[in-house]
PDB file of N, H, CA, C and O in Angstrom:
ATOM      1  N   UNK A   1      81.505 106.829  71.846  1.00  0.00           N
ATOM      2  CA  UNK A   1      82.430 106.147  72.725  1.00  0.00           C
ATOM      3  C   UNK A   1      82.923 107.043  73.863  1.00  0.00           C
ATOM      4  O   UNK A   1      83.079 106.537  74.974  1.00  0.00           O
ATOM      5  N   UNK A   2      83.174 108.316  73.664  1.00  0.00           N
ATOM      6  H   UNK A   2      83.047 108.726  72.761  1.00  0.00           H
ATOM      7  CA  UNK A   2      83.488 108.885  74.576  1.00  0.00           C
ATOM      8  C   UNK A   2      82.638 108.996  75.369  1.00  0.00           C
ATOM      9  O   UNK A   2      83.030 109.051  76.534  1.00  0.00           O
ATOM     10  N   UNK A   3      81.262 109.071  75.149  1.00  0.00           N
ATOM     11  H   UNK A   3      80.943 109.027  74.202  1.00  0.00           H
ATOM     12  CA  UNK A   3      80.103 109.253  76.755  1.00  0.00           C
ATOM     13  C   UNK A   3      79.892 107.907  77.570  1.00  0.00           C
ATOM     14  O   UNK A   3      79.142 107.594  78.495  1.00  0.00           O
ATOM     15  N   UNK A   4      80.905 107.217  76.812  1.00  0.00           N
ATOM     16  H   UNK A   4      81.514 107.472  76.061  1.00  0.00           H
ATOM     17  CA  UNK A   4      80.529 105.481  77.838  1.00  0.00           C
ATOM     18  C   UNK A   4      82.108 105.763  78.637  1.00  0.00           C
ATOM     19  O   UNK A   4      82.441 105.079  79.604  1.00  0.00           O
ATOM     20  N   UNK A   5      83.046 106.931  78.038  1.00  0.00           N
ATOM     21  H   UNK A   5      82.775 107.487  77.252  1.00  0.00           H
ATOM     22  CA  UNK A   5      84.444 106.237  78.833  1.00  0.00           C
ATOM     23  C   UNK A   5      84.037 107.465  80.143  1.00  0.00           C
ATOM     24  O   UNK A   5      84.540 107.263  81.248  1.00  0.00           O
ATOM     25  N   UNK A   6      83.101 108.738  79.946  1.00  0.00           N
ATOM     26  H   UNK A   6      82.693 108.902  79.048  1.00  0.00           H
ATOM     27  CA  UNK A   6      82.743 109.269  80.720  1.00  0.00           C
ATOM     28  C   UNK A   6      81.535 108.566  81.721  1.00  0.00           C
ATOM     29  O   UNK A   6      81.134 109.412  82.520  1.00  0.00           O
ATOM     30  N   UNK A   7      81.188 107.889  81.806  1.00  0.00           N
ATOM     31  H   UNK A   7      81.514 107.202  81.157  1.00  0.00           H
ATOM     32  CA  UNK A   7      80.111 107.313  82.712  1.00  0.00           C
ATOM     33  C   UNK A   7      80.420 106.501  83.017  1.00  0.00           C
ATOM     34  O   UNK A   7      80.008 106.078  84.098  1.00  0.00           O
ATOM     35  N   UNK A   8      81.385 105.738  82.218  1.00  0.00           N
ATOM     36  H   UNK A   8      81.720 106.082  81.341  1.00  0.00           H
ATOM     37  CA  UNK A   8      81.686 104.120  82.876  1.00  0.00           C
ATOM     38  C   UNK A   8      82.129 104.242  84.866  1.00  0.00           C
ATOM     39  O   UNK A   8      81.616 103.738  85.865  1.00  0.00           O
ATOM     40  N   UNK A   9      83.190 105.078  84.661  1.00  0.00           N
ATOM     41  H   UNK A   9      83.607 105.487  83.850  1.00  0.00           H
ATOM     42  CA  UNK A   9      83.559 105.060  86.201  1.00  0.00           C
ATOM     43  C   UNK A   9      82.604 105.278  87.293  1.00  0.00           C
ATOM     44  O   UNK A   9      82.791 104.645  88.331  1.00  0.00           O
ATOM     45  N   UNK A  10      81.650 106.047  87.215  1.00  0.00           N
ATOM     46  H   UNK A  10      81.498 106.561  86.371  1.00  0.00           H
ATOM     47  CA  UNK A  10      80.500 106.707  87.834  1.00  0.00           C
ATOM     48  C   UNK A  10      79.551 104.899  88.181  1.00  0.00           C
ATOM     49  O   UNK A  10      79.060 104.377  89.183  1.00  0.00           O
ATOM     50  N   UNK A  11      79.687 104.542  86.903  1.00  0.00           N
ATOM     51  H   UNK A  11      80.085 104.966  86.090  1.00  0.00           H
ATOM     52  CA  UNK A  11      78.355 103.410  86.905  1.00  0.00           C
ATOM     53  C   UNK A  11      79.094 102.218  88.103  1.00  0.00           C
ATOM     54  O   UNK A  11      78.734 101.728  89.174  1.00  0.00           O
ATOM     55  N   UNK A  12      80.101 102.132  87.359  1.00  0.00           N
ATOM     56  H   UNK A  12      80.393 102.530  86.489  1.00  0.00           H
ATOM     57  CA  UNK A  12      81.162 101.326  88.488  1.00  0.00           C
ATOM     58  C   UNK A  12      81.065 101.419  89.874  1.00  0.00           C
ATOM     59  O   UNK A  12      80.776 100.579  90.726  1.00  0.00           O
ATOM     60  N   UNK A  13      81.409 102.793  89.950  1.00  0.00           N
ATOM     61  H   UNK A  13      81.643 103.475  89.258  1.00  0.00           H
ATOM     62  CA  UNK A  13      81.296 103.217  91.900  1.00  0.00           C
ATOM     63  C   UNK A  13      79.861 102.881  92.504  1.00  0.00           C
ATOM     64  O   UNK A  13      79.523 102.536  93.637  1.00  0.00           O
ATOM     65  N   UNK A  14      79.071 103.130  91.222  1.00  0.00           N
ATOM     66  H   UNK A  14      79.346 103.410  90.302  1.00  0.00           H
ATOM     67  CA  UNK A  14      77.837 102.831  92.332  1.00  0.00           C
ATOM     68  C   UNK A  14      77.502 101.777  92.382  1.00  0.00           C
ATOM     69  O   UNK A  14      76.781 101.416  93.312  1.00  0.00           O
ATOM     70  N   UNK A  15      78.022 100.659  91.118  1.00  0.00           N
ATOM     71  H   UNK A  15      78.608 100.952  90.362  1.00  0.00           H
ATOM     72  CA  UNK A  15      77.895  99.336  91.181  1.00  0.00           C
ATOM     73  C   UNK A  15      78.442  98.870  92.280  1.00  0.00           C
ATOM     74  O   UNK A  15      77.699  98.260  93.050  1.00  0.00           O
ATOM     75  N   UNK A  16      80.124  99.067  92.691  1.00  0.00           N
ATOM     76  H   UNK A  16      80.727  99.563  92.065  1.00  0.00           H
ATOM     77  CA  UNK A  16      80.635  98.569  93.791  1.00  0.00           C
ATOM     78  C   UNK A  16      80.018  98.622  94.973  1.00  0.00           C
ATOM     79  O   UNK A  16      80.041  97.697  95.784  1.00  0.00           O
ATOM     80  N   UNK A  17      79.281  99.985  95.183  1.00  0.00           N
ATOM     81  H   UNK A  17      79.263 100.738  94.524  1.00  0.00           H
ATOM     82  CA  UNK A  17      78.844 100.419  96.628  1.00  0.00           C
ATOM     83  C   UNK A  17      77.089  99.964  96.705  1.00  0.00           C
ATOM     84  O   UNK A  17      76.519 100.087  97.789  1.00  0.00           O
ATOM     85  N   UNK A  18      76.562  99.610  95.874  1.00  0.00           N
ATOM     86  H   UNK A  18      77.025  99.510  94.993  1.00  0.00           H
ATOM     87  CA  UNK A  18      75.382  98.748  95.452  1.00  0.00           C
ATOM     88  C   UNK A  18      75.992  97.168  96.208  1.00  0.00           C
ATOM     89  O   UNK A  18      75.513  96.773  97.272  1.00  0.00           O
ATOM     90  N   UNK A  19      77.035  96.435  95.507  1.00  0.00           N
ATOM     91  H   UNK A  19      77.424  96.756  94.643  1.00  0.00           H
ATOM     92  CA  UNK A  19      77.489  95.291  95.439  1.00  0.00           C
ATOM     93  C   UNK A  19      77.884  94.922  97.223  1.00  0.00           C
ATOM     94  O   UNK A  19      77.474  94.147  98.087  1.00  0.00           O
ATOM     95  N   UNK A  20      78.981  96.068  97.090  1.00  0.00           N
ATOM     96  H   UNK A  20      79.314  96.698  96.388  1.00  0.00           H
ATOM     97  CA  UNK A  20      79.419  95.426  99.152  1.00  0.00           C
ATOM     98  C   UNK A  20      78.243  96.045  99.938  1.00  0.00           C
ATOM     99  O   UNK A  20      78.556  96.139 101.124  1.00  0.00           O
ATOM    100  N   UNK A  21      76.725  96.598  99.630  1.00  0.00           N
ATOM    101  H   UNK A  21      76.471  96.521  98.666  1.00  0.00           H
ATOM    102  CA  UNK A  21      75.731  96.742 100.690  1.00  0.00           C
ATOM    103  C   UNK A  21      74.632  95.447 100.919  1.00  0.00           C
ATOM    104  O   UNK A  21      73.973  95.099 101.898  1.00  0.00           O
ATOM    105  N   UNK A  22      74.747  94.977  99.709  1.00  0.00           N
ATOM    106  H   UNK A  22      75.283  95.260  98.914  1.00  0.00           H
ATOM    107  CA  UNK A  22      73.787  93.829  99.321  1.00  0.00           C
ATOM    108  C   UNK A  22      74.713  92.330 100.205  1.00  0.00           C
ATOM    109  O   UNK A  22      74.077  91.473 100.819  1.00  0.00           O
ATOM    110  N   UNK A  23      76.500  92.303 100.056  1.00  0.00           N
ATOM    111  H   UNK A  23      77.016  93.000  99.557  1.00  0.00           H
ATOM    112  CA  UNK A  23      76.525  91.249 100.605  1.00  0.00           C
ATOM    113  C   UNK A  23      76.821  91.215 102.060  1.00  0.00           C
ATOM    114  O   UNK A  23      77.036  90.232 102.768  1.00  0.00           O
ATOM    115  N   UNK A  24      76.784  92.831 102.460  1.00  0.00           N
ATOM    116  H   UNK A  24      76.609  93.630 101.885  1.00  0.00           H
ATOM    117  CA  UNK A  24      77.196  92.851 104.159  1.00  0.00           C
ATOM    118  C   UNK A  24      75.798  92.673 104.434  1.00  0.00           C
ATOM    119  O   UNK A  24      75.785  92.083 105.514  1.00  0.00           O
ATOM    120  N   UNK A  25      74.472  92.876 104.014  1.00  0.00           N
ATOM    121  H   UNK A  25      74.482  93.355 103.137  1.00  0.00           H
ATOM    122  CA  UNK A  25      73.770  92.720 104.892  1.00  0.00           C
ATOM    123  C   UNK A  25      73.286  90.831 104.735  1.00  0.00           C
ATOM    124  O   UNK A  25      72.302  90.410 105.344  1.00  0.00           O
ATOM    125  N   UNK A  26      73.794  90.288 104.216  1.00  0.00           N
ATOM    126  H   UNK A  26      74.593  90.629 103.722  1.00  0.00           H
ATOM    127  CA  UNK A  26      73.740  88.627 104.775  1.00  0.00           C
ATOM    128  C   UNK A  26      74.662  88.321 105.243  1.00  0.00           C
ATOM    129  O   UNK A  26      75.811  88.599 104.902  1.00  0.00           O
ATOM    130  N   UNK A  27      74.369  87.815 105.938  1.00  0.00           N
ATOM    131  H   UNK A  27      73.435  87.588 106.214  1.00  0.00           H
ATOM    132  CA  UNK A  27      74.390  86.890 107.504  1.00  0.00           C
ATOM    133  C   UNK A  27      74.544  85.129 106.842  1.00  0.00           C
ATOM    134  O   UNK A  27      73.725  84.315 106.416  1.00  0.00           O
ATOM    135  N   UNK A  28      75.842  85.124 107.015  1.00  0.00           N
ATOM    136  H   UNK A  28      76.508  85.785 107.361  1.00  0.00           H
ATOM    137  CA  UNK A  28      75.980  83.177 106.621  1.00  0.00           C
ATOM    138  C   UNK A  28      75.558  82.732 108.045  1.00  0.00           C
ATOM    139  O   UNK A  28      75.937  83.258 109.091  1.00  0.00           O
ATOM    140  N   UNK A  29      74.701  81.665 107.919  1.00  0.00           N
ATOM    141  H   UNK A  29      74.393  81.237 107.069  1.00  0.00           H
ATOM    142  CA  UNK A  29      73.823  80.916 109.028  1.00  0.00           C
ATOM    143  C   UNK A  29      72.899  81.397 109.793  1.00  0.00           C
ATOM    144  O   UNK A  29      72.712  80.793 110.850  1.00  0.00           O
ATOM    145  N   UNK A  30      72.176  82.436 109.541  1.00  0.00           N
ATOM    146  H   UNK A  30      72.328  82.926 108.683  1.00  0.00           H
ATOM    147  CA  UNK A  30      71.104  83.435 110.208  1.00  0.00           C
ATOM    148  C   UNK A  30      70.308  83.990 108.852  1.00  0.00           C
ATOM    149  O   UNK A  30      70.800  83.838 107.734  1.00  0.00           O
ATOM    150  N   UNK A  31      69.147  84.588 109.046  1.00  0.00           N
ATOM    151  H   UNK A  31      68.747  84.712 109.954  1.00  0.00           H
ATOM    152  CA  UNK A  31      68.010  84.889 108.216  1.00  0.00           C
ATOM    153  C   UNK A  31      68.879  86.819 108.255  1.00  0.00           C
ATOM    154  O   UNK A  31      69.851  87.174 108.921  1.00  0.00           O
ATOM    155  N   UNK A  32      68.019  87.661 107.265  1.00  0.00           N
ATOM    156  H   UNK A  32      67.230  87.372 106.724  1.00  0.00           H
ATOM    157  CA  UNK A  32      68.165  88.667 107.618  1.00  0.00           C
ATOM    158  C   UNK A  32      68.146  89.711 108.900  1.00  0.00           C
ATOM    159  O   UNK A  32      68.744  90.779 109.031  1.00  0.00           O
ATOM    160  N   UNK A  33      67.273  89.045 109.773  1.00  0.00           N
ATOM    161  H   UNK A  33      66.787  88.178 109.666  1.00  0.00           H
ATOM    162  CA  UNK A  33      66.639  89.952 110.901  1.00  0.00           C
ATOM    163  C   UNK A  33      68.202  89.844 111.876  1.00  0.00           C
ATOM    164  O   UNK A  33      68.518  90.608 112.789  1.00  0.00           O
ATOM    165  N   UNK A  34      68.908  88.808 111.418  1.00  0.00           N
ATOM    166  H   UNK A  34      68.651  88.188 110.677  1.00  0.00           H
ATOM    167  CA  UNK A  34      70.038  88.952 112.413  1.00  0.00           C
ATOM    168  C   UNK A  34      71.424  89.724 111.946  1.00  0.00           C
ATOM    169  O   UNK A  34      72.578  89.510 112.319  1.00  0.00           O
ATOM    170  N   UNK A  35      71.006  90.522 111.171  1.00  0.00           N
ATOM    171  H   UNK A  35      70.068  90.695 110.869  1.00  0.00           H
ATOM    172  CA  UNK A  35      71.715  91.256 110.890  1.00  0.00           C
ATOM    173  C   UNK A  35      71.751  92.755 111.392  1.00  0.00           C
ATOM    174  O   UNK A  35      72.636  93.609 111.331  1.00  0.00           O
ATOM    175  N   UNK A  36      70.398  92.768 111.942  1.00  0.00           N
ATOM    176  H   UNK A  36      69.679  92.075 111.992  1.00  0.00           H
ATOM    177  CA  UNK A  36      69.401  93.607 112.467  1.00  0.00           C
ATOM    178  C   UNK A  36      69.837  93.841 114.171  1.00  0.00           C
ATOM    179  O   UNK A  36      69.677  94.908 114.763  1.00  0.00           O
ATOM    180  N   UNK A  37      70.513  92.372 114.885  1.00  0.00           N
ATOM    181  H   UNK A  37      70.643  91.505 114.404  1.00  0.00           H
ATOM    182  CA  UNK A  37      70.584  92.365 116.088  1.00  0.00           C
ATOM    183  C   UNK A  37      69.409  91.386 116.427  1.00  0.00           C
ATOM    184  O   UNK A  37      69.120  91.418 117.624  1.00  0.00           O
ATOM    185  N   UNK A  38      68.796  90.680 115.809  1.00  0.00           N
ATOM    186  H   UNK A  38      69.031  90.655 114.837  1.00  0.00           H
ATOM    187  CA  UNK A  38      67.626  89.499 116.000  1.00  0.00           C
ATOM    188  C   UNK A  38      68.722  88.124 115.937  1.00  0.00           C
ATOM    189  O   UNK A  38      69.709  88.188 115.205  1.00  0.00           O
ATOM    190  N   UNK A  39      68.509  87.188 116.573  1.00  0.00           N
ATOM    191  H   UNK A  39      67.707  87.136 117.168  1.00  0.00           H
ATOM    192  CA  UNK A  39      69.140  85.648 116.705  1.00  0.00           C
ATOM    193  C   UNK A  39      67.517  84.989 116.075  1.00  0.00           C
ATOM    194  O   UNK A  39      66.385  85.072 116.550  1.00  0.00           O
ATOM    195  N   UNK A  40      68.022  84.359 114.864  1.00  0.00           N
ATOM    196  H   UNK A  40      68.942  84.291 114.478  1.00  0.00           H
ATOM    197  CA  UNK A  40      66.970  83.809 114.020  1.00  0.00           C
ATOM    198  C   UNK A  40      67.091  82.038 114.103  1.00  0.00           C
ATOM    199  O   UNK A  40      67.476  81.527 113.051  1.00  0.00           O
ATOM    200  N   UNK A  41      66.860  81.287 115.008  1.00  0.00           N
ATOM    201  H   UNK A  41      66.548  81.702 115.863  1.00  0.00           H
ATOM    202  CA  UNK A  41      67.562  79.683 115.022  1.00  0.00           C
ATOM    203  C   UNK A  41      68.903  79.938 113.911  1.00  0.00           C
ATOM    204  O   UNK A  41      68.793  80.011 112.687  1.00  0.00           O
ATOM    205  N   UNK A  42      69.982  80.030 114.584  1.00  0.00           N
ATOM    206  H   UNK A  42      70.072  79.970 115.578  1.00  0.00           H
ATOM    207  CA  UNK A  42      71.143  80.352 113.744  1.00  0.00           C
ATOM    208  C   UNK A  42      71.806  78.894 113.128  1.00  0.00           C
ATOM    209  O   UNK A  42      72.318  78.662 112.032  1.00  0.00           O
ATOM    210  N   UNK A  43      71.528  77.863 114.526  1.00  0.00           N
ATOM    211  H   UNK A  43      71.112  78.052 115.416  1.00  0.00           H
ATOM    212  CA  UNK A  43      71.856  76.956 114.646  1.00  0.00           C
ATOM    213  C   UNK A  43      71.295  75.501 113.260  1.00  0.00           C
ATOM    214  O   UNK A  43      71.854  74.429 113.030  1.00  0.00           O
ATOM    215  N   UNK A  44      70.264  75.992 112.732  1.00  0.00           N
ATOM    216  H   UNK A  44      69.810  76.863 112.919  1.00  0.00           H
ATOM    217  CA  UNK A  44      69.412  74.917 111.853  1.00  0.00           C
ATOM    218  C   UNK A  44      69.549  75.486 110.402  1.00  0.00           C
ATOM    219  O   UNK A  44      70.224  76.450 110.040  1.00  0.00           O
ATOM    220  N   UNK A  45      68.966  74.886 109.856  1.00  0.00           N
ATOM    221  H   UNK A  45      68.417  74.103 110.150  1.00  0.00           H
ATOM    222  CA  UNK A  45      69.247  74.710 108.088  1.00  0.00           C
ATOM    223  C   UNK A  45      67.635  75.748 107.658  1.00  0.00           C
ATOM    224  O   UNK A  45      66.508  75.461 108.061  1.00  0.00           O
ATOM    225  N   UNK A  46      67.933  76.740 106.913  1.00  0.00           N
ATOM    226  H   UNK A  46      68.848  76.973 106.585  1.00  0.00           H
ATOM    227  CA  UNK A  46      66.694  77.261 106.406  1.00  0.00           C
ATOM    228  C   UNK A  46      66.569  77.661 105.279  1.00  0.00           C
ATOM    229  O   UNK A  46      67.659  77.780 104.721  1.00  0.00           O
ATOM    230  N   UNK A  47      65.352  78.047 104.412  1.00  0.00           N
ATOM    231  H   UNK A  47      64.466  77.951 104.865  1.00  0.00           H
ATOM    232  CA  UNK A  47      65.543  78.478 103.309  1.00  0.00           C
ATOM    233  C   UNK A  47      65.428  79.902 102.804  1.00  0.00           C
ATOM    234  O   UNK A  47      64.446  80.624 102.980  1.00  0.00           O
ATOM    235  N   UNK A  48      66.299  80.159 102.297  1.00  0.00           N
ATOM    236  H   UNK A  48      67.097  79.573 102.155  1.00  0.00           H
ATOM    237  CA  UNK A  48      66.230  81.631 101.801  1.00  0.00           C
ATOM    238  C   UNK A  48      64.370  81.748 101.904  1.00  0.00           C
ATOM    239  O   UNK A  48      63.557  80.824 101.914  1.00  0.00           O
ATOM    240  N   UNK A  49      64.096  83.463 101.981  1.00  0.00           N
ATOM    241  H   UNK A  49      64.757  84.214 101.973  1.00  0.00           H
ATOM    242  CA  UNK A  49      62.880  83.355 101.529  1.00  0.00           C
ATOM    243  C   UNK A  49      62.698  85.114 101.521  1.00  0.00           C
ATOM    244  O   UNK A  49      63.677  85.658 102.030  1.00  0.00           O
ATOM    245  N   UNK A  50      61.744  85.972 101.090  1.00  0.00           N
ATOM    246  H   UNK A  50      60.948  85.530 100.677  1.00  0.00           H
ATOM    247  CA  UNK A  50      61.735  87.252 101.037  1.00  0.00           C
ATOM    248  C   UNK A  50      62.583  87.703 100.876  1.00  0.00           C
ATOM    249  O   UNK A  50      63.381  87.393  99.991  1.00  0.00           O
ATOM    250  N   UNK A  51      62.735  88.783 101.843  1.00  0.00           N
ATOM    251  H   UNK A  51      62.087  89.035 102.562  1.00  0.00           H
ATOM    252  CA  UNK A  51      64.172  89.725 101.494  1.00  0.00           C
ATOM    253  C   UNK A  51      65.694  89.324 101.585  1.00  0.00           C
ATOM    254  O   UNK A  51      66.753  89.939 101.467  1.00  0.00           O
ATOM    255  N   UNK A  52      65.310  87.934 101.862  1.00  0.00           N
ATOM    256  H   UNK A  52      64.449  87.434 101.957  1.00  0.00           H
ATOM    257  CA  UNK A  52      66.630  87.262 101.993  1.00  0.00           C
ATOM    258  C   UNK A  52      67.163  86.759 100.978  1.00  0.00           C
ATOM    259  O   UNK A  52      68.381  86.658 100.833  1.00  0.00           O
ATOM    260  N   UNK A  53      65.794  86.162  99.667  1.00  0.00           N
ATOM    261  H   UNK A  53      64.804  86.244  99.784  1.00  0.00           H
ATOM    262  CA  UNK A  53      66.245  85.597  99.177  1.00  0.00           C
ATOM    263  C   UNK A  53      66.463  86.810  98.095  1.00  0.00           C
ATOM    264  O   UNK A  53      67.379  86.735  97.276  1.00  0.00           O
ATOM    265  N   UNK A  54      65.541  87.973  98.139  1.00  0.00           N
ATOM    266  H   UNK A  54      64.797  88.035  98.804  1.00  0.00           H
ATOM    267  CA  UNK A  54      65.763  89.088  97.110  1.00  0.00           C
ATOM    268  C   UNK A  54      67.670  89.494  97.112  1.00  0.00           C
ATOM    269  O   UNK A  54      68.412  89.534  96.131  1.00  0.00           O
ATOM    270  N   UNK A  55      67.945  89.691  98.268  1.00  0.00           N
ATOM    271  H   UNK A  55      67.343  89.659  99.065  1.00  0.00           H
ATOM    272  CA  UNK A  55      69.531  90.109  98.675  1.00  0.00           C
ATOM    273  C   UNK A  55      70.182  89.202  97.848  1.00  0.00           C
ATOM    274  O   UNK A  55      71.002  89.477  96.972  1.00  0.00           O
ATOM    275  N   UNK A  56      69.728  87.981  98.211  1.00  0.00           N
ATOM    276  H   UNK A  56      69.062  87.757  98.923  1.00  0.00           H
ATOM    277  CA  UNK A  56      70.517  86.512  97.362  1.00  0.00           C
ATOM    278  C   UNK A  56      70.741  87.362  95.801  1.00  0.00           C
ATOM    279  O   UNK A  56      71.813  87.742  95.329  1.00  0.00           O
ATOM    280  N   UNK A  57      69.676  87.472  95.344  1.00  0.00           N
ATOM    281  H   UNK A  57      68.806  87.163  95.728  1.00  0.00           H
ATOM    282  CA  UNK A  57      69.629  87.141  94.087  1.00  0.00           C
ATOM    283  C   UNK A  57      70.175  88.587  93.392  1.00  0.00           C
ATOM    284  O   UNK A  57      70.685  88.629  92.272  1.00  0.00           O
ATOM    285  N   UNK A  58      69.999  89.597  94.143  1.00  0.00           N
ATOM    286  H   UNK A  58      69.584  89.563  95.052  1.00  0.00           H
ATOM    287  CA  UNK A  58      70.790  91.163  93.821  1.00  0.00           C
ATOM    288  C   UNK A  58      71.787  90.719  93.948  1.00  0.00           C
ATOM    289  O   UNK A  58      72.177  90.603  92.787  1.00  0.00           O
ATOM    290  N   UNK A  59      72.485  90.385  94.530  1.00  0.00           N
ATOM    291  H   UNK A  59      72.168  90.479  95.474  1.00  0.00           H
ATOM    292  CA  UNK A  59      74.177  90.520  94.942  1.00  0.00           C
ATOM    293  C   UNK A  59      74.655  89.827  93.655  1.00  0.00           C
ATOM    294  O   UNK A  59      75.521  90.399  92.993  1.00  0.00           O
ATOM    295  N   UNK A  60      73.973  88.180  93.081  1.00  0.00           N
ATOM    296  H   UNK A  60      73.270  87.715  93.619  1.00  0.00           H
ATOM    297  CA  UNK A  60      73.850  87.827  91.769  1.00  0.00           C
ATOM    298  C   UNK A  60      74.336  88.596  90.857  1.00  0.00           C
ATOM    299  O   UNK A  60      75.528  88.651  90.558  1.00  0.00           O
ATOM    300  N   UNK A  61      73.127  89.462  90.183  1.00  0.00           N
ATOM    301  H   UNK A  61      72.158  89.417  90.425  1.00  0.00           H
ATOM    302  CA  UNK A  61      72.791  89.987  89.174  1.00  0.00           C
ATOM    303  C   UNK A  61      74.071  91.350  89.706  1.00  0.00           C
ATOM    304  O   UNK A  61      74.914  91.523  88.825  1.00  0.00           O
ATOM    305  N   UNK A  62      74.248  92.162  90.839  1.00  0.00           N
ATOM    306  H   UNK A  62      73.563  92.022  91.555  1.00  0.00           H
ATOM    307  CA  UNK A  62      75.511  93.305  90.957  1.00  0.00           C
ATOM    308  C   UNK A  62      76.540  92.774  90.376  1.00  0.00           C
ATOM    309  O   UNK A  62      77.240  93.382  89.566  1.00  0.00           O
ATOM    310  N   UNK A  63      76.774  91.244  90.846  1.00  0.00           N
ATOM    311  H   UNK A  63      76.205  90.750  91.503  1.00  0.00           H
ATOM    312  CA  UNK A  63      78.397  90.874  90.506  1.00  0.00           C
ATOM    313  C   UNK A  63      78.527  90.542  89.438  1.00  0.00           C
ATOM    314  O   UNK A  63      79.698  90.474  89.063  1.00  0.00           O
ATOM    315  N   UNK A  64      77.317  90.135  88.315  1.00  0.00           N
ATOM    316  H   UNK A  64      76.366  90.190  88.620  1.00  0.00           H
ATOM    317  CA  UNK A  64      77.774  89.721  86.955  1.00  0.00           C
ATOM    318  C   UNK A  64      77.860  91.558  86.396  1.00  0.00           C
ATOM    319  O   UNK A  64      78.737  91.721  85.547  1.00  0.00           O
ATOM    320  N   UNK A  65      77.187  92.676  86.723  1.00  0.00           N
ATOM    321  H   UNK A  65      76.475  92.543  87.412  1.00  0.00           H
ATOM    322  CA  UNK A  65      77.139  93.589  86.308  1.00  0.00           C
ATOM    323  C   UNK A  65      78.464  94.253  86.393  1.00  0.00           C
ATOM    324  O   UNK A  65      79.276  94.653  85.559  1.00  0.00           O
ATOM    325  N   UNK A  66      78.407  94.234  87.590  1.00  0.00           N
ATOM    326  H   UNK A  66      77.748  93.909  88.268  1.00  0.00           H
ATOM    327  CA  UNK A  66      79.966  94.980  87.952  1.00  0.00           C
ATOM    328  C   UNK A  66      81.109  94.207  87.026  1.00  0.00           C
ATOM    329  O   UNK A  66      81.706  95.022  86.322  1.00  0.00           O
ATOM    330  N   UNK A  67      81.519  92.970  86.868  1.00  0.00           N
ATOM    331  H   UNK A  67      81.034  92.309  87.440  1.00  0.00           H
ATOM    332  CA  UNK A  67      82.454  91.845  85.901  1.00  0.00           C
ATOM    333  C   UNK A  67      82.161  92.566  84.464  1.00  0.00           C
ATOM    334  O   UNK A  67      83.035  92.823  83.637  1.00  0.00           O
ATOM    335  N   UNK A  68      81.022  92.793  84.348  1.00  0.00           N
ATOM    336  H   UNK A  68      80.312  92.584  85.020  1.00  0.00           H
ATOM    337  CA  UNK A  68      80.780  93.332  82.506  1.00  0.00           C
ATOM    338  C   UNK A  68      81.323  94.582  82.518  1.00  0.00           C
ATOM    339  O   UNK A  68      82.091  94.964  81.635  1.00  0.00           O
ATOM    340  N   UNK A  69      80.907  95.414  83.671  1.00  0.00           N
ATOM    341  H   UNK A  69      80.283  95.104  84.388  1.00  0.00           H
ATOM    342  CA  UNK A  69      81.606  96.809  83.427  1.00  0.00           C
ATOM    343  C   UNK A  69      82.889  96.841  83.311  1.00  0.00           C
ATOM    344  O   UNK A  69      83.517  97.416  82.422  1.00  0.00           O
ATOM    345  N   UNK A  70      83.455  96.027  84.489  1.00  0.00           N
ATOM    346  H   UNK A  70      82.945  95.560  85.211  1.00  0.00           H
ATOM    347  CA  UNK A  70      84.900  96.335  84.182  1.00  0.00           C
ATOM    348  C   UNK A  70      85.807  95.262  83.233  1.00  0.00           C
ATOM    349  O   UNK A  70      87.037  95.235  83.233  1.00  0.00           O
ATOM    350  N   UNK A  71      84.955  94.413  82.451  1.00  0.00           N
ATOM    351  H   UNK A  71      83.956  94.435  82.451  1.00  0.00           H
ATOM    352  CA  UNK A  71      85.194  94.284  81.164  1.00  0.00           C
ATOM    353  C   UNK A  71      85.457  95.133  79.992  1.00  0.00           C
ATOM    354  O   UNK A  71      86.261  95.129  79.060  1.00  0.00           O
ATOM    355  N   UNK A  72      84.331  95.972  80.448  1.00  0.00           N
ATOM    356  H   UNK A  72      83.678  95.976  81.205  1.00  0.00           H
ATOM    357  CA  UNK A  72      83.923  96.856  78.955  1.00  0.00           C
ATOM    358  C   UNK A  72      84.719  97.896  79.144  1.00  0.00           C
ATOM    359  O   UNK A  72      84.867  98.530  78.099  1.00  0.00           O
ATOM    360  N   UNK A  73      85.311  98.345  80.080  1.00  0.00           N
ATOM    361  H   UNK A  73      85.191  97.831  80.929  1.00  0.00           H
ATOM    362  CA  UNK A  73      86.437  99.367  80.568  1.00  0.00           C
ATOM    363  C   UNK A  73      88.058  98.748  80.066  1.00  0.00           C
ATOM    364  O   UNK A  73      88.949  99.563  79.824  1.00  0.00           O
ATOM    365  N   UNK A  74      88.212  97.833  79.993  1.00  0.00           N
ATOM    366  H   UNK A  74      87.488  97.172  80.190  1.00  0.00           H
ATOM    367  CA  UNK A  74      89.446  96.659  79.830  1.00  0.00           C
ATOM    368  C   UNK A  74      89.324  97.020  78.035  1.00  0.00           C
ATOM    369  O   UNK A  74      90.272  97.194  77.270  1.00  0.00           O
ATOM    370  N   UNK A  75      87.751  97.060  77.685  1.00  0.00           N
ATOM    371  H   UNK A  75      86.981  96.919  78.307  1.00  0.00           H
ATOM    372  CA  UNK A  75      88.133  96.665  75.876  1.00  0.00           C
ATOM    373  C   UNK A  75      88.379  98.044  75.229  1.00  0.00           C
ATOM    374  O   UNK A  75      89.187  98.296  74.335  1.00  0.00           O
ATOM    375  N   UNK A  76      87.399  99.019  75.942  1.00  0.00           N
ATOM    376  H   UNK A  76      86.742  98.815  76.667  1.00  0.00           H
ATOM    377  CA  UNK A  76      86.945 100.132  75.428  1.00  0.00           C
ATOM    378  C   UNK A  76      88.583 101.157  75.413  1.00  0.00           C
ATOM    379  O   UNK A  76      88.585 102.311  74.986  1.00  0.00           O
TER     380      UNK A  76
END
């Protein structure tokens, strides 16, 4: 128990700084490239796809991770 209350914080920070890189780089109503400084039809309806939809689905899987950690920090 003690090598999880020593790592927990560590895993955390990088979870957080993992977590706010994944959702600054989407862009609500633009594709990735306009995050870039590209204007992607901002204006129309599109579907996630590649690295857009990979970002989608990381930021997902960071935020249930990050919620468990600082669960398991709350019990531990």
């Amino acid at each position: 128990m003690d090598i999880i209350r020593t790592i927990l914080p560590y895993v955390q920070i990088i979870l957080s700084i993992l977590l706010v890189a994944a959702i600054l780089l989407q862009q609500r109503g633009s594709s990735l490239g306009g995050a870039f400084g590209g204007d992607n039809f901002s204006a129309t309806y599109h579907k996630r796809r590649g690295a857009e939809l990979f970002l989608f689905r990381l930021s997902i899987v960071l935020g249930i991770l990050f919620a468990l950690s600082a669960f398991l920090n709350l019990v531990i």
